[in-house]
N, C-alpha and C positions, 0 to 999 in steps of 0.2 A: 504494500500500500504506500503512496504517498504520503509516509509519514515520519517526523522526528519523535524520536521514544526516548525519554532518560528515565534510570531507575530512583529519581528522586521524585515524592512528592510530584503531580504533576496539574497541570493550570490548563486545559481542554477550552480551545476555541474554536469554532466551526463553521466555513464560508461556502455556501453553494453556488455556484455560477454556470451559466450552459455551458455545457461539457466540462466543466472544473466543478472540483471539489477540492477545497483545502479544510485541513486536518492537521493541526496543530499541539503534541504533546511537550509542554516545555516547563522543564524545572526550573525552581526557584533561581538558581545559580546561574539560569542563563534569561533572567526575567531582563535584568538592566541592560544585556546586548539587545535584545526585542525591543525593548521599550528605545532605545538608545534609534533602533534600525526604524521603528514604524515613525518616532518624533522626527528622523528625517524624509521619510516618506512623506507625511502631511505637508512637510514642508513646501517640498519637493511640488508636492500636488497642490498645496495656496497657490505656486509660482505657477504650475502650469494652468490652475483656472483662471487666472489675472492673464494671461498669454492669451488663454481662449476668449475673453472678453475684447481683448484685444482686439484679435483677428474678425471675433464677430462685427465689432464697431467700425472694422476695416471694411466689410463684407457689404458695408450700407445698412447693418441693422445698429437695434439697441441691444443691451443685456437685457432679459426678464427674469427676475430670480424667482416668479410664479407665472404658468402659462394657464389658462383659462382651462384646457383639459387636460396639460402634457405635466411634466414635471416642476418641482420649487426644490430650492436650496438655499436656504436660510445664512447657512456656513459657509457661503465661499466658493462653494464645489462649484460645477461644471453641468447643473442639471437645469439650468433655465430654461425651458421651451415654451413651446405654444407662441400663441399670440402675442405682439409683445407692443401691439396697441400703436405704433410710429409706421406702420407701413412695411418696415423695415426685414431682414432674414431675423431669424429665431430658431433656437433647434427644435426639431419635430417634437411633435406630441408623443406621451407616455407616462405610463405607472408614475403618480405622486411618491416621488422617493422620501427617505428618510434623512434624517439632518446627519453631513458626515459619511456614513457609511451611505446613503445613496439607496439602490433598490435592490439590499441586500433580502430581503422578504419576499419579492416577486421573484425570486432567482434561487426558490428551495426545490422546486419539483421536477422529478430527477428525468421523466418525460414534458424539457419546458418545451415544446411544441404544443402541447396542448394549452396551457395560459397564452400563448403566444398564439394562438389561433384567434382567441376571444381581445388580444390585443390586435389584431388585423380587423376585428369587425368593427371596437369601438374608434381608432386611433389612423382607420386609413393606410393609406400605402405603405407609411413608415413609422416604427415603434422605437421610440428612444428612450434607453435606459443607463444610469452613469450607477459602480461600483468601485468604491478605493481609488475611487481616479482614471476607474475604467470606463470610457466611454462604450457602448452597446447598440449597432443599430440592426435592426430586424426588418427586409423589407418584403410587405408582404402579397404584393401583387408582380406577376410577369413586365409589368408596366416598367417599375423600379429596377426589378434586378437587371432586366434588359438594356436599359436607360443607363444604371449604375457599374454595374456589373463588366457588361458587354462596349456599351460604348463610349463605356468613361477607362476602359480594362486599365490605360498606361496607370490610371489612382488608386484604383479598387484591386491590385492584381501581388500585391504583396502578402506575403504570410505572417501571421505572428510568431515572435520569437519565445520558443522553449526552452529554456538553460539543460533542464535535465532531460530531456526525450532528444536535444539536440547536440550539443554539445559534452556532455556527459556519458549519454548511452550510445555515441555513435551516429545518432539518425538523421544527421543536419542534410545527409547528402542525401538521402530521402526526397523523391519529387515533391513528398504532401509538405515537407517543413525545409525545402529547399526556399528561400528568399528571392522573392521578384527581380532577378536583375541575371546576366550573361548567362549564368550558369545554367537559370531554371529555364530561359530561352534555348538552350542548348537542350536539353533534357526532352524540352517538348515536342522541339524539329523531331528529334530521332525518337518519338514514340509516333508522333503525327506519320511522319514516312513507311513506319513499319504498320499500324494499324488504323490507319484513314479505311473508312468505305468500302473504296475499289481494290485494298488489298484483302480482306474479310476472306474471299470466296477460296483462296488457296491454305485458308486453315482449314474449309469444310470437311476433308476427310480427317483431321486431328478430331474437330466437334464430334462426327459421326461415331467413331470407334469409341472415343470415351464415354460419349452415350447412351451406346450398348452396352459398354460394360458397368457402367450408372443401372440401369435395366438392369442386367442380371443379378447385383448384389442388391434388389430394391425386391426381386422375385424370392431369392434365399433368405434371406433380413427383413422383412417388411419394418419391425420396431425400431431398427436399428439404422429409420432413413436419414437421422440428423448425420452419423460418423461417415454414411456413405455419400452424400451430397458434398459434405466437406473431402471426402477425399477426391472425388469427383473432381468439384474444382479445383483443388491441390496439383493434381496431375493434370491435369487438362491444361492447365499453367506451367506448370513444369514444361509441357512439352512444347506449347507453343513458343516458351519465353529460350527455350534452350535448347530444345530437341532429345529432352531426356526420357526415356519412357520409364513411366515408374513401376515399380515390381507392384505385381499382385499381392494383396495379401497374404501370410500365411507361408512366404517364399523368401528368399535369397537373394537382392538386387545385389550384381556386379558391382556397382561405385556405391563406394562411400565416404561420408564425409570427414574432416580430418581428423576430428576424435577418436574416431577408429568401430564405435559402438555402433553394430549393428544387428542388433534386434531382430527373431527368424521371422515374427508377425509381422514386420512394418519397416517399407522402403527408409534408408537413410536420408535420401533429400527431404521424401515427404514430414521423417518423425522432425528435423532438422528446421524445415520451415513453419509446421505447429508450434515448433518449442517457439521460436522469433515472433511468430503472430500472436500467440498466448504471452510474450514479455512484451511487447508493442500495446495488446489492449486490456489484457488483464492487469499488469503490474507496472509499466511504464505510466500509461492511463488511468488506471483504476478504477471503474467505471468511471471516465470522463472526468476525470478529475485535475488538479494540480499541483506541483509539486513545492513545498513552501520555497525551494531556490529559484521558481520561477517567477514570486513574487518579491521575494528577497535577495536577487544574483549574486548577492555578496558572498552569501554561504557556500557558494561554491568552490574557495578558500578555504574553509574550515580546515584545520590538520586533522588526516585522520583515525587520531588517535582520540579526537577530542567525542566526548560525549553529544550525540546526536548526529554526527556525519557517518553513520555508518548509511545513508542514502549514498553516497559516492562509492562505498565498498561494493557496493549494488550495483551500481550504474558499471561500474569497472568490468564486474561478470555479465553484465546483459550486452553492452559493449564489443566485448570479445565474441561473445555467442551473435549481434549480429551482423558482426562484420567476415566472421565464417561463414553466414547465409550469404552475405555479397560475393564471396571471393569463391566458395569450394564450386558451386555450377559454373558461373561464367568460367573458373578454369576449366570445368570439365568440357563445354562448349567448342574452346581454344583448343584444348588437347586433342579432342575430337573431328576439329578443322585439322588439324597439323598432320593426321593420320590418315586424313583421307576418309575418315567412316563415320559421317557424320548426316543428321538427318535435317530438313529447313527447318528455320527458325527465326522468331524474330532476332536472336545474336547474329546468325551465322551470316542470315541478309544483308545485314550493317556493318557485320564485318568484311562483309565481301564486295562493300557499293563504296568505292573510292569518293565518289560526289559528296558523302556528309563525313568525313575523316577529318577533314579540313589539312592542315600543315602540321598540326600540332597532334602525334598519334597516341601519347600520352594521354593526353586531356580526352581524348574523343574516346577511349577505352576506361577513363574515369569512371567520365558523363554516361557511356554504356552501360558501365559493369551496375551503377549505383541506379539508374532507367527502370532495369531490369528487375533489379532486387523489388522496387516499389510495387511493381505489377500486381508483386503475388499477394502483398498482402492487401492492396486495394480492391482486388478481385476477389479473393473468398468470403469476406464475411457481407458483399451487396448478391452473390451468387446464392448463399447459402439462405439471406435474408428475402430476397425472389423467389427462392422456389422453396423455402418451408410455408412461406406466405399461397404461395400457389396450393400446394397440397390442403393448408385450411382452406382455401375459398371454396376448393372443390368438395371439399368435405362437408363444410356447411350448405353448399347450394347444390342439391345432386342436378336439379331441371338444369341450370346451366351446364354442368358435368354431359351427361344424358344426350343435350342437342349438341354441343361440340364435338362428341364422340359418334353422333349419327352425321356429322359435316365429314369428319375424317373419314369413315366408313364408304359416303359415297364419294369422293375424290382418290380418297388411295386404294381403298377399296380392305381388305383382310388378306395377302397375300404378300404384302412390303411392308418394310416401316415407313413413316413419314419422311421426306428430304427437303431438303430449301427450294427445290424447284416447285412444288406443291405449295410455297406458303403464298401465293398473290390468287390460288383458288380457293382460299379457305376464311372470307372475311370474318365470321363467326369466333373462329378460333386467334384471327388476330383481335376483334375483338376482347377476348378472355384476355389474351395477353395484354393488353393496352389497359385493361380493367384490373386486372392485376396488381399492375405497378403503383396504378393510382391509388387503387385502394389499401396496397400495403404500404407505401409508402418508403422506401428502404433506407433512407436517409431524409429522414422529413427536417433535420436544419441541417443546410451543408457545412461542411469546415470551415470555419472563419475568413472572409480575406483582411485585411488590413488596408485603412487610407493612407497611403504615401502622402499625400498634402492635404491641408485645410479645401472642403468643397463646400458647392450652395445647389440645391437641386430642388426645385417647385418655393425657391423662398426658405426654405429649410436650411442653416449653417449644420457641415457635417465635420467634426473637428479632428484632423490629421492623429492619426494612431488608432480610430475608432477602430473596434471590429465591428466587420459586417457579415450578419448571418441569412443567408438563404429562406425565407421562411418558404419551403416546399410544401410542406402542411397544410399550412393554410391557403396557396395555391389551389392545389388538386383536391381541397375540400368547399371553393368557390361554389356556391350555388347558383352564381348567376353562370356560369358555366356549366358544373355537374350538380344537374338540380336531385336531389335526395343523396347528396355528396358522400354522407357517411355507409348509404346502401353497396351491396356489393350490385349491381348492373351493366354486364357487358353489352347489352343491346343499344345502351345510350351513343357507342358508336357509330349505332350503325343508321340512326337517324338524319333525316337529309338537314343540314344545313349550310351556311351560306361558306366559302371558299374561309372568310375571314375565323368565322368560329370554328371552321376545323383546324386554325392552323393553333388555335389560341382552345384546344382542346386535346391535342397529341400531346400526352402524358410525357412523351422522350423527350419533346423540347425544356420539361422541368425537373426529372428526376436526376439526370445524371452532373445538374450545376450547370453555374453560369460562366460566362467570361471566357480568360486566358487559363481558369483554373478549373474548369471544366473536364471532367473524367476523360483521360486520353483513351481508355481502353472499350469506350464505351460500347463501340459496334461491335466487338468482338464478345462481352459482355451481352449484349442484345441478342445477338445471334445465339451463341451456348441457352441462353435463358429459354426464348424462344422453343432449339431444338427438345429441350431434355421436355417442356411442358406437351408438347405436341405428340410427342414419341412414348409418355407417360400416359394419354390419351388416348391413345390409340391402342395400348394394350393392358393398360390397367385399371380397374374398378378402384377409385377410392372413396371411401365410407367412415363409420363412427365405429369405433372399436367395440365388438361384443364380448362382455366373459361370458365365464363358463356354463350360467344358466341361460343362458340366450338375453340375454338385458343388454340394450343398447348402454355405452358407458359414455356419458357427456364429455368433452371436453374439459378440461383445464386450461383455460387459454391467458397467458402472462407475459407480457412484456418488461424486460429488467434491464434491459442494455440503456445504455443513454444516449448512445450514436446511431447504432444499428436499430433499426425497428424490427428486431429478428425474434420469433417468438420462442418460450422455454419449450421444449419439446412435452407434446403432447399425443394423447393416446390417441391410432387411428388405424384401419387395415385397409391393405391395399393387396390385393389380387389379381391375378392376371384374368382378365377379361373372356377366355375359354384357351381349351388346348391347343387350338390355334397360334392362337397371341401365344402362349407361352412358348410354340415350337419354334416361331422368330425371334423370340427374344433369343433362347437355345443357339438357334442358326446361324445368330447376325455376327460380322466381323467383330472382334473383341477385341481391346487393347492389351487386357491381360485374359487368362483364363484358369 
């Protein structure tokens, strides 16, 4: 957990903020460096809300230390919005914060998408909220992120700085906490070139084999569909990202990683990139949380030997563990180039396309190696979040289940599995998937970006360092859009409307983010998602789990993550559709077996 522990007496303070949480155990002995660190903080933050007034006054407005509906600040702080009665810019409206600490009360609940929805109906396009100094903007219409996001990107396109998840555990070179400028440019060309659109169609036979073999462990395991979808996407990314094939369960992979551990149940890459993805969101994160030296960077100092820095002793072994995820595939990639026996991939392409190397081969094998590593973990848990989300819808709504699966039936007909050339005859079923997304929403606030300068957008001053959050939530839950927003209804696709509302109703223009920061993997993502739902349809019945005396057994259905909208695994069966279907799934090419 992101937390300081001392075995003395201890003084428990606690700050919730979207996707952070701080957690605070400090002993007496070390109350006077706190007290000593926060009395420069305020300071710090007097100066920078007298700057902000500043700039506002610069901006052609007044200050308002009370807005009519947005926020007051009494103290000094940086929370003045609303109306501010002169004509003049003001910061957007939002939650009436608290004197000093700011809107540290609207920033307890650990799914804040949901206040922040009820903040998009009362407060309009944009919801501002200020914490410790932390400006917060929320926007919550297409209008704004597109406006902000997209065509303001060179302001809006920066990330926030992590001490500990960046610079401590390794993860700064990371595309999600790589910083707006050369680098992350570089980063994106060479995801852009490898997985834009019109490159998609030469991973399909990767998508198809993984697939199937998805299917097959979904026919042997039914219960057991969360570890298989995660391995699913595991490998499915492995291979595209490297050209690795990962061993089957239960078996022996050839390579492995340099610790030398390998386990006769579970591929080395694969157990290798769980363990990185599990230190990334379980422990680095915490659920969504952060780290007291991200609000205090000084600590990063600490000696450490002293009482409380054993957070650094941490970061040193998560560090180690994920810079062996950066380094042991891309070598194996290289080694595998070098020998001639090597299978496409998105490395092997970029290593072989002299056009984005530039001059500098060094740098361009950096920006590669560190590309790559990102992939996998930005890919599993929106994959895993999609399609455990799909299996509930299906399960709650059989009639939609039922007519999708009699659409499949007569275009592929019971003799194939589904393929990509089938999906522009099957509107029904793109509906479900379009329906899908929207209704699970798999990242309903996206990752923070950050304002590189002071902006003014509808008369609103937006103060340089804000973060800004995606509200997707409240998006794909518009009514004036998708009227009965919170129902699950795929048909609402397929209803005629004008050019404009269809473009300002495809779910994909909002789920995957906005901007320069914008999911690079997305179509290839789309595609995988797509396949496994259709291919799942076409040969499996899914239903509510029956015990033993024939009683349907309800659901448990919990959401606990604070980033992913991924639900806790719930009771359900699924069956192959007649012997048929099962003898194709049997039949079909397999990745492992």
């Amino acid at each position: 957990m992101p937390l300081l522990s001392f075995p003395l007496p201890s003084l428990p303070l606690s700050l919730t903020l979207p996707t952070l949480d701080l957690k605070l155990e400090l002993s007496p002995a070390l109350l006077a460096l706190l007290s000593l660190s926060v009395s420069l903080f305020l300071f710090q933050r007097s100066r920078a809300a007298a700057a902000h007034r500043q700039r506002l006054l610069a901006c052609g407005g007044g200050y308002s230390s009370r807005g009519e509906k947005g926020n007051s600040d009494s103290n000094g702080g940086v929370g003045g919005n609303g109306n501010n009665g002169n004509g003049g810019v003001s910061y957007p409206p939002g939650p009436k914060p608290l004197p000093i600490l700011g809107n540290v009360r609207d920033l307890t609940a650990k799914e804040l998408w949901l206040p922040a929805e009820g903040w998009a109906r009362e407060f309009g396009d944009i919801t501002y909220l200020h914490v410790v100094g932390i400006s917060l903007v929320f926007l919550n219409t297409p209008e704004a992120a597109v406006d902000l996001l997209d065509r303001r990107g060179g302001v809006y396109s920066d990330k926030p700085g992590f001490v500990m998840a960046g610079e401590l555990c390794g993860c700064k070179n990371m595309v999600a906490f790589t910083p707006y400028g050369d680098q992350s440019k570089r980063q994106r060309k060479l995801l852009h070139k490898a997985l834009s659109a019109p490159t998609i169609p030469q991973y399909h036979p990767l998508l198809t084999t993984n697939t199937h073999a998805l299917l097959r462990a979904l026919v042997k395991t039914p219960t057991s569909y969360i570890p298989h979808i995660r391995r699913y996407a595991g490998g499915l990314t492995l291979s595209v990202i490297y050209g690795y094939q990962a061993s089957a369960p239960g078996t022996k992979a050839i390579h492995a990683p340099a610790d030398g551990k390998d386990p006769e149940d579970e591929d080395p890459f694969i157990r290798l990139a769980e363990e990185c993805v599990n230190i990334l969101s379980e422990k680095i994160a915490s659920g969504g949380g952060v780290w007291p030296v991200d609000v205090l960077p000084a600590l990063q100092y600490l000696p450490d030997w002293m009482p409380g820095a054993g957070f650094k002793r941490k970061a040193r072994e998560w560090k180690r563990k994920m810079e062996e995820f950066a380094d042991a595939p891309y070598e194996y990639v290289r080694s595998s180039i070098k020998s001639g026996n090597y299978k496409p991939s998105f490395c092997s392409m970029l290593l072989d396309d002299p056009s984005v190397q530039g001059a500098d081969r060094e740098r361009f094998e950096f920006d590669l190696k560190w590309s790559a590593n990102s992939m996998y973990s930005a890919s599993i848990d929106t994959t895993i979040t999609a399609v455990s989300q799909f299996i509930l819808a299906m399960m709650l709504h059989p009639e939609a289940q039922r007519r999708v699966q009699a659409e499949i039936d007569a275009v592929v007909g019971t003799d194939r599995l589904p393929t990509f050339e089938d999906r522009e005859k099957m509107p029904y079923m793109e509906a479900v998937y379009q329906e899908t997304l929207r209704w699970a929403v798999p990242v309903p606030l996206n990752l923070p970006h950050r304002v590189m300068e002071d902006d003014v957008y509808k008369g609103m001053f937006i103060p340089k360092g804000s973060l800004v959050f995606g509200n997707i939530w409240a998006m794909l839950r518009n009514e004036e859009i998708y009227p009965d927003a919170h129902s699950f209804k795929p048909e609402r696709f397929l209803e005629e409307c004008s050019p404009e509302m269809a473009r300002k109703r495809d779910v994909t223009k909002y789920v995957f983010g906005f901007g320069r920061r914008q999911c690079p993997g997305q179509n290839l993502v789309q595609s995988s998602v797509w396949l496994v739902m259709v291919s799942m349809l076409a040969t499996l019945n899914i239903s509510k789990a029956v015990d033993d005396q024939g009683n349907v057994v309800e659901p448990e259905i919990k959401f606990e993550n604070p980033i992913f909208r991924v639900p806790n695994k719930f009771n359900c069966d699924m069956r192959p559709r007649s012997p048929k279907a099962l003898s194709l799934i049997e039949q079909a090419d397999l990745l492992s077996a």
